[in-house]
FILO-134233 format. One record per residue (C-alpha): residue number from 1; residue in three letters; x, y, z. Coordinates in Angstrom, 2 decimals. Example, Ala and Ser with C-alpha at 12.3 -4.5 7.8 and 13.67 -1.06 7.14 Angstrom:
2
n=1&res=ALA&X=12.30&Y=-4.50&Z=7.80
n=2&res=SER&X=13.67&Y=-1.06&Z=7.14
END
This chain:
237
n=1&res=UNK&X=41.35&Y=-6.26&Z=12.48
n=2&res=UNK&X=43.80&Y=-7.97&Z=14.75
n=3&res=UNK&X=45.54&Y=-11.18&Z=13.58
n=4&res=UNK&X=44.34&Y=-12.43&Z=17.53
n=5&res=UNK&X=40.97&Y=-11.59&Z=16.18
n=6&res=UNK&X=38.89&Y=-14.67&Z=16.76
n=7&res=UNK&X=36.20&Y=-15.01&Z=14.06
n=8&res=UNK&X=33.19&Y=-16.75&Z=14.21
n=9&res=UNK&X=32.69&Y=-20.13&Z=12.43
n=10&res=UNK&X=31.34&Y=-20.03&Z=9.24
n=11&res=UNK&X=27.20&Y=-20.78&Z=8.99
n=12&res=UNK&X=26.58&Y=-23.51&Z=6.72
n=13&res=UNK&X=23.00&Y=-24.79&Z=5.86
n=14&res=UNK&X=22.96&Y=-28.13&Z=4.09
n=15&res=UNK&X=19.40&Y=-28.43&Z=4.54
n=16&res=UNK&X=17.84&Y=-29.80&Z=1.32
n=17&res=UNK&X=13.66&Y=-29.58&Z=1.88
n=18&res=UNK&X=11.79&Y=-33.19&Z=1.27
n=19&res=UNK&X=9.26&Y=-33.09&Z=-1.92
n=20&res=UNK&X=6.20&Y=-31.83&Z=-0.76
n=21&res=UNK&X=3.19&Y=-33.43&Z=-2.38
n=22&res=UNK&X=0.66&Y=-31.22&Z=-0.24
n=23&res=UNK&X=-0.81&Y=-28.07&Z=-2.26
n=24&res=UNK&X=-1.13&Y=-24.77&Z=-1.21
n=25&res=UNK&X=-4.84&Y=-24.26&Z=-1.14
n=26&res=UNK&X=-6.55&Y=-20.96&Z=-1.84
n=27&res=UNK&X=-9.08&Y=-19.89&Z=0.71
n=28&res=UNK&X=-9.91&Y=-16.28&Z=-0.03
n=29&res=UNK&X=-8.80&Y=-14.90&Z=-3.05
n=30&res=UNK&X=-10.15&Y=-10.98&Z=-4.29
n=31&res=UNK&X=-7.98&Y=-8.39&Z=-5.95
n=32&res=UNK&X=-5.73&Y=-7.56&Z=-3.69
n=33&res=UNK&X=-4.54&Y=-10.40&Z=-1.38
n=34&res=UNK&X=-5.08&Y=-14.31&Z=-1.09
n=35&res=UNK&X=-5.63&Y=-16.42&Z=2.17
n=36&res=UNK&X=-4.04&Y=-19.29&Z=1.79
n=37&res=UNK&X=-3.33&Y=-22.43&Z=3.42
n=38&res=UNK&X=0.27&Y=-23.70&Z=3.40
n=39&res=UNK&X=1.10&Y=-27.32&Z=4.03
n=40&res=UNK&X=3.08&Y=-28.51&Z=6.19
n=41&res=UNK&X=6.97&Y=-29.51&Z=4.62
n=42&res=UNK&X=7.21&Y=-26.59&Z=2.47
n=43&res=UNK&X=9.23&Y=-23.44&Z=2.34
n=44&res=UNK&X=7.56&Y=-20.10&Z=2.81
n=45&res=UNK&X=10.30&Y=-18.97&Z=0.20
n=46&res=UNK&X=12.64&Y=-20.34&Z=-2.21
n=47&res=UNK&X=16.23&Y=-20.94&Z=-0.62
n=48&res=UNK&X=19.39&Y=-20.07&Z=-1.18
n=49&res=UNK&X=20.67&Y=-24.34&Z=-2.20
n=50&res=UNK&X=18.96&Y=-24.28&Z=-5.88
n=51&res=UNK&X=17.86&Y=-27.73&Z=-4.83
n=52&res=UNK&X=15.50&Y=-25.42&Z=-2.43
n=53&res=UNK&X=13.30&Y=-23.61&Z=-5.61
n=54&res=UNK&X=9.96&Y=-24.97&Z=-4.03
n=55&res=UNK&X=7.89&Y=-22.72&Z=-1.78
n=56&res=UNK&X=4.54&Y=-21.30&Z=-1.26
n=57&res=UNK&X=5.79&Y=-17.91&Z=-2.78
n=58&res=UNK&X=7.17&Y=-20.37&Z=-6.24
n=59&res=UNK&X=3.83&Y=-22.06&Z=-6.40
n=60&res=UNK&X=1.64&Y=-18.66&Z=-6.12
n=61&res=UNK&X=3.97&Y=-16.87&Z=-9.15
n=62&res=UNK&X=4.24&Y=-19.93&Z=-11.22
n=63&res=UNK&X=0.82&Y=-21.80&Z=-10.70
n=64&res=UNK&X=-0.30&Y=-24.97&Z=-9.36
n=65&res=UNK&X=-0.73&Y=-27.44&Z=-12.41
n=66&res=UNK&X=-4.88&Y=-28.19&Z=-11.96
n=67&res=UNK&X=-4.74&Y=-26.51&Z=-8.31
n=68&res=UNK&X=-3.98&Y=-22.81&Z=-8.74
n=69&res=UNK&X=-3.72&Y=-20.35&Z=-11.31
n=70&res=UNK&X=0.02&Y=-17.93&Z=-11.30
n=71&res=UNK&X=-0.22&Y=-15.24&Z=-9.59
n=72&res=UNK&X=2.57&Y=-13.35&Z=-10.47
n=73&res=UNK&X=2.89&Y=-10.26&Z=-8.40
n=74&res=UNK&X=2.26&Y=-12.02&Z=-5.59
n=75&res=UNK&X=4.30&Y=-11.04&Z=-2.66
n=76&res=UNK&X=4.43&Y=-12.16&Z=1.30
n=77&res=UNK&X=4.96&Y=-10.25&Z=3.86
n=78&res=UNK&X=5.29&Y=-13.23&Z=6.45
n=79&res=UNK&X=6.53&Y=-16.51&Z=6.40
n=80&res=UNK&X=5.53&Y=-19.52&Z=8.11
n=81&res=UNK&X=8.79&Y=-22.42&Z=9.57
n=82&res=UNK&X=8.96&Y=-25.22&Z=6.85
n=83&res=UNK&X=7.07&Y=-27.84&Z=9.24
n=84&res=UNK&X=4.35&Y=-25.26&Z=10.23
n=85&res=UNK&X=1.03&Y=-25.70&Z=8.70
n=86&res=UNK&X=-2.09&Y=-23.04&Z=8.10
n=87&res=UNK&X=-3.16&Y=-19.60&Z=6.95
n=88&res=UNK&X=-0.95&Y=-16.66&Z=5.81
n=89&res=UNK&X=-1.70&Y=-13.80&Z=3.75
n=90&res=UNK&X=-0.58&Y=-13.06&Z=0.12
n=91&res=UNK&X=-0.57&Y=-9.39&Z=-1.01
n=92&res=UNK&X=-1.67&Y=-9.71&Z=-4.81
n=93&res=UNK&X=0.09&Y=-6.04&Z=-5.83
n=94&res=UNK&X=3.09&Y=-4.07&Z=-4.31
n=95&res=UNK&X=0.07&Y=-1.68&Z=-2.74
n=96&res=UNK&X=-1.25&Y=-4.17&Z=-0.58
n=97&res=UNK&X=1.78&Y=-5.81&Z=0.19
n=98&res=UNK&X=3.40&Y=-2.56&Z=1.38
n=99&res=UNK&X=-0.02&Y=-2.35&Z=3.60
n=100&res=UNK&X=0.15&Y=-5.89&Z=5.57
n=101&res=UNK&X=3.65&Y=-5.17&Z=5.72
n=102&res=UNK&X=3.18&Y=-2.13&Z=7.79
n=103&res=UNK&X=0.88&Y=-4.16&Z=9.55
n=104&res=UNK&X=3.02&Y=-6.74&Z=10.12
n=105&res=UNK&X=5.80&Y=-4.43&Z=11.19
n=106&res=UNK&X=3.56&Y=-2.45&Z=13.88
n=107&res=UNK&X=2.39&Y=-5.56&Z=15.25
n=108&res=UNK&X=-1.20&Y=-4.77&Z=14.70
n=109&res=UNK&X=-2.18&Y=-8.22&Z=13.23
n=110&res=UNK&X=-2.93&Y=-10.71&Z=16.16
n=111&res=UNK&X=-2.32&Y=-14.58&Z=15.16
n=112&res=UNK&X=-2.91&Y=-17.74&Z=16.46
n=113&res=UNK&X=-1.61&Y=-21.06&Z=16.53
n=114&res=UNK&X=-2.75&Y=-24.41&Z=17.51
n=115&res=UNK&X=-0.21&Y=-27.07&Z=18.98
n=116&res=UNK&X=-0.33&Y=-30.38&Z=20.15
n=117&res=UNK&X=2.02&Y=-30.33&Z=23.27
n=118&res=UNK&X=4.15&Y=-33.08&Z=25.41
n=119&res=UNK&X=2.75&Y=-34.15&Z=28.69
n=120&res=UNK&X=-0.31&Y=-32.24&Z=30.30
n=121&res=UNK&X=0.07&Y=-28.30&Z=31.18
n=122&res=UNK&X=-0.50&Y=-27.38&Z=34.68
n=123&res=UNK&X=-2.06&Y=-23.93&Z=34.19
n=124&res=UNK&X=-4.93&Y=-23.56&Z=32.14
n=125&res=UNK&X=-3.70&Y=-20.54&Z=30.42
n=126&res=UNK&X=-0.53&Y=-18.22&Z=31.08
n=127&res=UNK&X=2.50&Y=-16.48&Z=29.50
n=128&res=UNK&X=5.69&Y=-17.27&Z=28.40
n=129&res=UNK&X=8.05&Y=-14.10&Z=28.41
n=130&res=UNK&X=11.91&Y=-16.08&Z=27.89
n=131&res=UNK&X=13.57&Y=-13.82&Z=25.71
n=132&res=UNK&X=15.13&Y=-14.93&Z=22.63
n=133&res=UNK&X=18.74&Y=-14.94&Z=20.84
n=134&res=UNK&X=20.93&Y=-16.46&Z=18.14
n=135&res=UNK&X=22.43&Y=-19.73&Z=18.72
n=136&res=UNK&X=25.32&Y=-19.36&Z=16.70
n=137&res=UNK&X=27.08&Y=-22.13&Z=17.40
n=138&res=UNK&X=23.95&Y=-24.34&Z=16.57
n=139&res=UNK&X=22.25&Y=-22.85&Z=13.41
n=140&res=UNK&X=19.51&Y=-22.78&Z=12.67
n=141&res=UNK&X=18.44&Y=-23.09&Z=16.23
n=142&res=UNK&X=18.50&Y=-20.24&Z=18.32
n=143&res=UNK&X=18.40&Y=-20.05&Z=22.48
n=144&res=UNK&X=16.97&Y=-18.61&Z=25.53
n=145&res=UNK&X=19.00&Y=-15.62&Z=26.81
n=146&res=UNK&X=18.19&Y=-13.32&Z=29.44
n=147&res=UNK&X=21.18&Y=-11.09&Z=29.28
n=148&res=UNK&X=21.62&Y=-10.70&Z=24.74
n=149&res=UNK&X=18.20&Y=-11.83&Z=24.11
n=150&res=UNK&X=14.93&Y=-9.67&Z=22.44
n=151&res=UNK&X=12.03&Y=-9.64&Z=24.70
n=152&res=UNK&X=9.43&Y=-12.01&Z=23.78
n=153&res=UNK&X=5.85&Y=-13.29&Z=24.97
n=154&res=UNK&X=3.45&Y=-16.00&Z=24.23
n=155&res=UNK&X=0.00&Y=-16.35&Z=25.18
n=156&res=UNK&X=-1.26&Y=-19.90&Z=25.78
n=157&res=UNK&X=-4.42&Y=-21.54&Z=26.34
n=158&res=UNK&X=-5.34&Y=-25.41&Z=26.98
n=159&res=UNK&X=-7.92&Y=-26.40&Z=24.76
n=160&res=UNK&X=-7.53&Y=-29.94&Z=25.89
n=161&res=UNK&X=-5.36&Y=-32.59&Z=28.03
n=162&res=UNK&X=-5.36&Y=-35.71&Z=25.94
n=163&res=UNK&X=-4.47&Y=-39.23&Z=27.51
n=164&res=UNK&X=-2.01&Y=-42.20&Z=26.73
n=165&res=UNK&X=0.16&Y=-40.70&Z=26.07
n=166&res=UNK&X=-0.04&Y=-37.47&Z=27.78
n=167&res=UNK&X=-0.20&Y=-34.41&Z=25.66
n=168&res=UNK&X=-1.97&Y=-30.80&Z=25.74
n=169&res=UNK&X=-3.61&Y=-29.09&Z=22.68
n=170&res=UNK&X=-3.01&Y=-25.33&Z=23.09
n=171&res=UNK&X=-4.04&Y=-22.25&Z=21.47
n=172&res=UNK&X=-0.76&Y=-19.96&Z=20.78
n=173&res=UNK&X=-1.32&Y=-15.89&Z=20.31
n=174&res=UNK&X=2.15&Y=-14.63&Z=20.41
n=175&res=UNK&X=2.89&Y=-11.03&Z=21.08
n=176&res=UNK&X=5.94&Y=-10.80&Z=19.24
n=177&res=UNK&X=7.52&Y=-12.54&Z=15.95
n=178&res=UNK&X=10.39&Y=-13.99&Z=16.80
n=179&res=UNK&X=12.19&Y=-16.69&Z=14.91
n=180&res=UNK&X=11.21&Y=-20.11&Z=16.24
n=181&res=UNK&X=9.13&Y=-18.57&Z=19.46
n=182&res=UNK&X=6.37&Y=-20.93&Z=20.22
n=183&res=UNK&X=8.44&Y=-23.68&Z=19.32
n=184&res=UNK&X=11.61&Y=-22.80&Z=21.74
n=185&res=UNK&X=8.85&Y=-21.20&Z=24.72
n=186&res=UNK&X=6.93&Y=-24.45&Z=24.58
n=187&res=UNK&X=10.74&Y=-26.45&Z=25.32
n=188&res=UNK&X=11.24&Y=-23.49&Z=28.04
n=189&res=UNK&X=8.30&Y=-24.68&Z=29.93
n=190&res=UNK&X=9.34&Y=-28.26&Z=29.97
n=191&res=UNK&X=6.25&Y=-28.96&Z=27.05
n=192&res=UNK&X=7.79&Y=-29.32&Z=23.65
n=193&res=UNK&X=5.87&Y=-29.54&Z=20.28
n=194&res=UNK&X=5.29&Y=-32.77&Z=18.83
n=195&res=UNK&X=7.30&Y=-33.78&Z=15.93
n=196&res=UNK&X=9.94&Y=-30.69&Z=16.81
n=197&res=UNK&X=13.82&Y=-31.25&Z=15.54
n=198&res=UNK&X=14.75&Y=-28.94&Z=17.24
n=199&res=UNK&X=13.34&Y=-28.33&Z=20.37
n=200&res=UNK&X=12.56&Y=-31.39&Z=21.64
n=201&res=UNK&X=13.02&Y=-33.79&Z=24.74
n=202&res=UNK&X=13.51&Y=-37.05&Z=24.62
n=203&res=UNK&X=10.79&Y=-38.52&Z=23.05
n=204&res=UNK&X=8.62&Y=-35.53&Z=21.68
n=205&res=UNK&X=9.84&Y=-35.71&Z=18.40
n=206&res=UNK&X=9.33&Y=-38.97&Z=17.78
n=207&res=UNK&X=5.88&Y=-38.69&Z=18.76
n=208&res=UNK&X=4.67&Y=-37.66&Z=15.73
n=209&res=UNK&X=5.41&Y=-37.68&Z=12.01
n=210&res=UNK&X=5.72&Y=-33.71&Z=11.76
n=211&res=UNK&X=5.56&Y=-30.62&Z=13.99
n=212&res=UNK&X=1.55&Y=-30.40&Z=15.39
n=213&res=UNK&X=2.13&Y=-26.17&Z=15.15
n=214&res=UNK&X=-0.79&Y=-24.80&Z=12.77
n=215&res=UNK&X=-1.38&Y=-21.23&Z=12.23
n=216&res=UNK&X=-5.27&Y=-21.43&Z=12.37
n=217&res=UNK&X=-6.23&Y=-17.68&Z=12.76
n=218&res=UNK&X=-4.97&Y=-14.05&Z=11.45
n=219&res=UNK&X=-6.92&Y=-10.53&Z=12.53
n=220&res=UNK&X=-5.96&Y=-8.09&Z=9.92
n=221&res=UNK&X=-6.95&Y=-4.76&Z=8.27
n=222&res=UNK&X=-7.75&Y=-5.36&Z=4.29
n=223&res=UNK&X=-5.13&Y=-3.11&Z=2.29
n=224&res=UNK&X=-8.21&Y=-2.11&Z=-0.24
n=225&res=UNK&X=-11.28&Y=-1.88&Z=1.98
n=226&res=UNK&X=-10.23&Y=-1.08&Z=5.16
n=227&res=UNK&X=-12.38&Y=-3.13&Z=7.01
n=228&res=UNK&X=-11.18&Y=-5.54&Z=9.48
n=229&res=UNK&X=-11.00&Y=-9.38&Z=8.05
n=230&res=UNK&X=-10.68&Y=-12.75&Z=10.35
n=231&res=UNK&X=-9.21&Y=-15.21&Z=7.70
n=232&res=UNK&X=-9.89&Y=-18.91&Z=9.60
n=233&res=UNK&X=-7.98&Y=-22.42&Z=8.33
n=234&res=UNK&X=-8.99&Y=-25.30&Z=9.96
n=235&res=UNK&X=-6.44&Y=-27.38&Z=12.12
n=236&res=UNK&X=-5.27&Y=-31.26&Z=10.26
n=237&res=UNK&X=-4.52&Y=-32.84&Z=13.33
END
């Protein structure tokens, strides 16, 4: 390397998670994979800060003391952001986890999201298609970039325009897993989530006490049967 070579700034994540007195609640459970319903304030997985041990995925090995038994092959093959709320799959043994994994990977399990929006939408439904990059200068966060950015797309649907203050509940069915999509596409279109750090305007985030993103719905293939399973959480807020 070239002693002009200009390196990029270290990443450094201080971020050390809030106790999270919400349980993960089991809404489907057979011998192969778990619904479950994740609150929000907790890490899909442990992080790398050993302050950072709790997360769904430490819960379901170790047990919930009088909530949840341990589960401990349990394995996930998606995660859900910290302040996001609602259903994900658990695969119970490494064969079903390999399966929603594939599924995961080919894009064949359709989710959805409800969110609580800034301000009132003026299309009843549409697309969002902003593609998506790094923002390495401002980690975690990550930008809209049309030239270095992955392709992404989000469905939308109002459900309904609330009053004083303004606001839009939407249904979310993204097309493509990107790292903080609905979140940043929801900024892009001048309607940021409530309770967002980091997407936000200038009052959006201080309209509410955390992010209003729920994953209510997942469409899915079960590893064992094979037949096709709608797992369903209802939506706190």
């Amino acid at each position: 390397m070239s002693s002009n070579a200009q390196s990029s700034p270290p990443i450094v994540d201080d971020f050390v998670a809030p106790v999270c007195s919400g349980v993960v609640e089991i809404l489907h459970q057979d011998d192969d994979i778990l619904l479950i319903n994740k609150p929000s304030g907790l890490l899909s997985l442990s992080g790398k800060n050993p302050l950072n041990w709790d997360s769904v995925h430490h819960r379901l090995v170790h047990g919930q003391a009088g909530v949840s038994p341990a589960f401990p092959e349990a394995r996930l093959p998606h995660r859900l952001d910290f302040g996001t709320s609602g259903i994900m799959v658990v695969g119970l043994n490494a064969a079903s986890a390999q399966h929603l994994n594939k599924q995961f990977q080919t894009r064949t399990i359709q989710k959805r999201y409800l969110a609580l929006l800034e301000g009132w939408i003026a299309d009843d439904q549409g697309h969002i298609t902003a593609a998506i990059a790094k923002d390495k200068n401002h980690f975690p966060r990550v930008k809209i970039c049309h030239s270095t950015g992955k392709a992404a797309l989000s469905e939308y649907r109002v459900l309904q325009r609330l009053d004083l203050p303004r606001r839009s509940m939407v249904q979310f069915t993204p097309h493509t897993g990107r790292t903080h999509q609905l979140r940043i596409h929801s900024q892009a279109i001048g309607h940021p989530i409530l309770g967002c750090d980091l997407y936000s305007s200038d009052h959006s985030e201080q309209m509410a006490d955390r992010l209003l993103l729920h994953a209510s719905d997942l469409y899915f293939v079960h590893p064992a049967g094979g037949e096709h399973f709608h797992g369903q959480c209802p939506c706190p807020f």
